[in-house]
C-alpha positions in Angstrom: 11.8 17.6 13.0 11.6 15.3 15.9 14.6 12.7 15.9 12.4 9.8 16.5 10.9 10.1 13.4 13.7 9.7 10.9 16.6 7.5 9.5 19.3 7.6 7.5 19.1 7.1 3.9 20.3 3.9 2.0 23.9 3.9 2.1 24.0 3.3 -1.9 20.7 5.4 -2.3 20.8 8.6 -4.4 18.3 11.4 -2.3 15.9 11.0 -5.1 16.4 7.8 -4.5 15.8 7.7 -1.0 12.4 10.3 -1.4 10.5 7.6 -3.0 10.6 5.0 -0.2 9.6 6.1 3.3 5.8 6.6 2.7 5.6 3.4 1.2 8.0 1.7 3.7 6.3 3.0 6.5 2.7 1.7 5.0 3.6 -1.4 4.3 5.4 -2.5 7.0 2.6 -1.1 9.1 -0.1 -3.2 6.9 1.4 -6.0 7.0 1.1 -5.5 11.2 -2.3 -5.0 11.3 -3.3 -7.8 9.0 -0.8 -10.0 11.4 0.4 -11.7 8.3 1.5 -15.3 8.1 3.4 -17.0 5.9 2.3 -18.9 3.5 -0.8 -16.4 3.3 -1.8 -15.3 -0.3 -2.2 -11.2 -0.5 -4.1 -9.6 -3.3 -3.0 -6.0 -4.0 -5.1 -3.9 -6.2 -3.0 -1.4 -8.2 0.3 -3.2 -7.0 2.6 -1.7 -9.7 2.1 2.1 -8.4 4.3 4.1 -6.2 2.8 1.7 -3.4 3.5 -1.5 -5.0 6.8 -0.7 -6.1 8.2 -1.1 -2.8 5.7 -3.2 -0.8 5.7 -5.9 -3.5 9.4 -7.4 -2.7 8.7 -6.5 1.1 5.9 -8.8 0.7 7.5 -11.4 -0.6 10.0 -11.4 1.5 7.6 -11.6 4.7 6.7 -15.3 2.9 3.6 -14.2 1.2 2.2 -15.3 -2.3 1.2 -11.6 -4.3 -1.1 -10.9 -6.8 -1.3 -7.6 -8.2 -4.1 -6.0 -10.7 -2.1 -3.3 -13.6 -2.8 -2.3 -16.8 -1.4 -4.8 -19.3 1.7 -2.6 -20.1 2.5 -2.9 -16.4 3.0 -6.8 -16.6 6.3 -7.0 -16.4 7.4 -4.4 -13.7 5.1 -6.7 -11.7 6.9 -9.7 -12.6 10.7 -7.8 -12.1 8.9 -6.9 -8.8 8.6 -10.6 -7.8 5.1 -10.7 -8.1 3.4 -14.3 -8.4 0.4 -13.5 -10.2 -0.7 -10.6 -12.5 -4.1 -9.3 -13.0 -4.6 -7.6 -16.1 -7.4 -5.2 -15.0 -8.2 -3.8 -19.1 -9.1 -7.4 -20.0 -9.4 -9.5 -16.9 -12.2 -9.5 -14.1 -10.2 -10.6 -10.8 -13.5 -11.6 -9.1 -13.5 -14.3 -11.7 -10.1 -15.4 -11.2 -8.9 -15.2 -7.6 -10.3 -17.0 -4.6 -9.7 -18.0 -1.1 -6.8 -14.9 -0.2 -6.1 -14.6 3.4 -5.6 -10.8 2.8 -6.0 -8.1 0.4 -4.3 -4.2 0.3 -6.8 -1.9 -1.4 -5.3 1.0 -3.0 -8.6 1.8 -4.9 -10.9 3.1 -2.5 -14.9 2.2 -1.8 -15.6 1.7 -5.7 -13.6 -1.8 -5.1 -14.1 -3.0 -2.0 -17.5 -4.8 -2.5 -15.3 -6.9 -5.2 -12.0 -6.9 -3.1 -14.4 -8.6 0.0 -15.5 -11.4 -2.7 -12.1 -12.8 -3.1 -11.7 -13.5 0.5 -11.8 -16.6 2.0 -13.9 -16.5 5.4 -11.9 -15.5 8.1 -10.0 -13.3 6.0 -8.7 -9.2 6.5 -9.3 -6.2 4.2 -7.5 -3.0 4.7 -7.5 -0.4 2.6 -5.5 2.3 2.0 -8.4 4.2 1.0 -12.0 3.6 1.7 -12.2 5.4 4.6 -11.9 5.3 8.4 -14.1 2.4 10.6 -14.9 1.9 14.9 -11.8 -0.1 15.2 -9.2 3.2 14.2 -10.9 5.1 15.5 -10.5 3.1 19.0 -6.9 3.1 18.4 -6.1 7.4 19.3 -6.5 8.3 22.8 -6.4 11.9 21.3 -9.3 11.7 19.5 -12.5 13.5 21.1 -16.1 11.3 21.4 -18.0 12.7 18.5 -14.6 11.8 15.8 -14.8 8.5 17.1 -18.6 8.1 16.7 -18.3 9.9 13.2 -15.3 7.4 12.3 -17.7 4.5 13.3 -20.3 5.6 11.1 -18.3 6.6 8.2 -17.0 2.7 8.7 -20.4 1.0 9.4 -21.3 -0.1 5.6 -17.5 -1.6 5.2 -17.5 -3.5 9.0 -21.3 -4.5 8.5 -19.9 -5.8 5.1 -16.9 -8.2 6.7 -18.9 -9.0 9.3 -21.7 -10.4 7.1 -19.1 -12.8 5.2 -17.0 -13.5 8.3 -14.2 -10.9 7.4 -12.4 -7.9 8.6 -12.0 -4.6 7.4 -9.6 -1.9 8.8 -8.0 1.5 7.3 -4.6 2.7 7.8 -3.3 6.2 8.2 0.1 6.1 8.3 2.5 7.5 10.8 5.8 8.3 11.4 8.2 6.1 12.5 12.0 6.1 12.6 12.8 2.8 13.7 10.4 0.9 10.8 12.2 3.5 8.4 15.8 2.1 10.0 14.8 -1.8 9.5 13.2 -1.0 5.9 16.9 1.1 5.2 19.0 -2.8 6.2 16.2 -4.7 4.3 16.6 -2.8 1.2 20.6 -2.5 1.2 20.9 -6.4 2.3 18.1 -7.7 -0.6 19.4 -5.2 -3.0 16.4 -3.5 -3.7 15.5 0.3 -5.1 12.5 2.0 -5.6 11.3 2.2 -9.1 10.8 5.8 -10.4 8.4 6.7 -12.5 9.1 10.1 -13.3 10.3 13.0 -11.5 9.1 17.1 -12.4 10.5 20.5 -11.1 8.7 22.1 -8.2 7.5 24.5 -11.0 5.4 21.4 -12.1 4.2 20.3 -9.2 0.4 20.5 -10.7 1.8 18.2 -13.4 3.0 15.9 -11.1 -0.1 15.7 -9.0 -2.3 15.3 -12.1 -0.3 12.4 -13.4 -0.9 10.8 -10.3 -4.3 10.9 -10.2 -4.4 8.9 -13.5 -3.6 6.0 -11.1 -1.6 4.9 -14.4 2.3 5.6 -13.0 4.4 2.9 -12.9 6.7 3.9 -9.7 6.9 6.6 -7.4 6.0 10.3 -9.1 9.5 12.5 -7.9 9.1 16.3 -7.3 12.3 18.3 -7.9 12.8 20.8 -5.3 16.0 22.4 -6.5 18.6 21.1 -9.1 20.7 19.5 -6.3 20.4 15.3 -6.3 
């Protein structure tokens, strides 16, 4: 493994510990970037008590930003332990109807939510999902990639930008990557705010079909642990 790419763990972080944050470090830290966040800016985060929420909740906060996350009603009040501002109970609750005027919202959800996500934002303000699918601007961002990716990324993307662009908004999709230094700033955030990952559950490797499926439910509270042997 290149060297450039990793960090060391949380000094007060257990390994399993320490296995649930660097996806979600790495994506938040890098949302947050391409939405150029300010403070003071109000972020909507669909699904925000999931493996993803978990961590990029207090990180958000702690960037300045008023969150708002959507969960099912049993979910209430991890989101509040989280830090969260405002609490959308999805089973009951229609956040179209409730929310208004975000500078930014992180879609975890995919294209089934991002006609609704679009709605709560006030003109001028950024989408990026998680999810959705790729658009022109990533695929403008890899000098690796050949012509006819790019021109299949942009067309992929065209109904989402042609979308924003109507209302005077953005969209943009994120694939993560690697990055040792972001994981070596999120490792001082953490141990100086006093922050661990919430855990959802954690299966053997012999499980590992379990583990997927109960992810797929979208319903886990934290991050979903896979057991590779019985060491910590």
């Amino acid at each position: 493994m290149d060297a450039a790419i990793v960090a060391k763990k949380p000094v007060k972080f257990s390994f399993r510990e320490a296995a649930a944050v660097p996806l979600s470090a790495l994506t938040v830290v890098q949302a947050l970037a391409i939405l150029d966040v300010q403070q003071g800016g109000k972020v909507f985060i669909s699904g925000g008590t999931g493996g993803f929420g978990q961590i990029a909740v207090p990180y958000a906060k702690s960037q300045g930003l008023f969150v708002t996350v959507s969960g099912s009603r049993s979910a209430r009040a991890l989101a509040e332990r989280l830090g969260a501002d405002e609490f959308i109970d999805y089973t009951t609750q229609d956040y179209t109807e409730i929310l208004a005027d975000y500078d930014y919202v992180i879609d975890t959800r995919g294209v089934s939510e991002i006609f609704k996500q679009m709605k709560i934002l006030k003109s001028g303000g950024k989408l990026l999902s998680l999810n959705a699918g790729p658009n022109a601007r990533f695929a403008s961002q890899s000098a690796d990639w050949s012509t006819g990716k790019r021109i299949l990324f942009a067309l992929l993307g065209a109904p989402f930008d042609g979308l924003a662009k109507s209302q005077s908004k953005s969209y943009d999709f994120i694939y993560v990557q690697p990055n040792g230094k972001q994981l070596a700033a999120f490792t001082k955030y953490l141990e100086e705010a006093n922050i661990k990952p919430v855990i959802d559950s954690v299966y053997p490797f012999d499980q590992v079909n379990a583990a997927i499926a109960k992810i797929a439910t979208g319903h886990s509270q934290g991050k979903v642990i896979l057991k590779v042997d019985d060491e910590e």
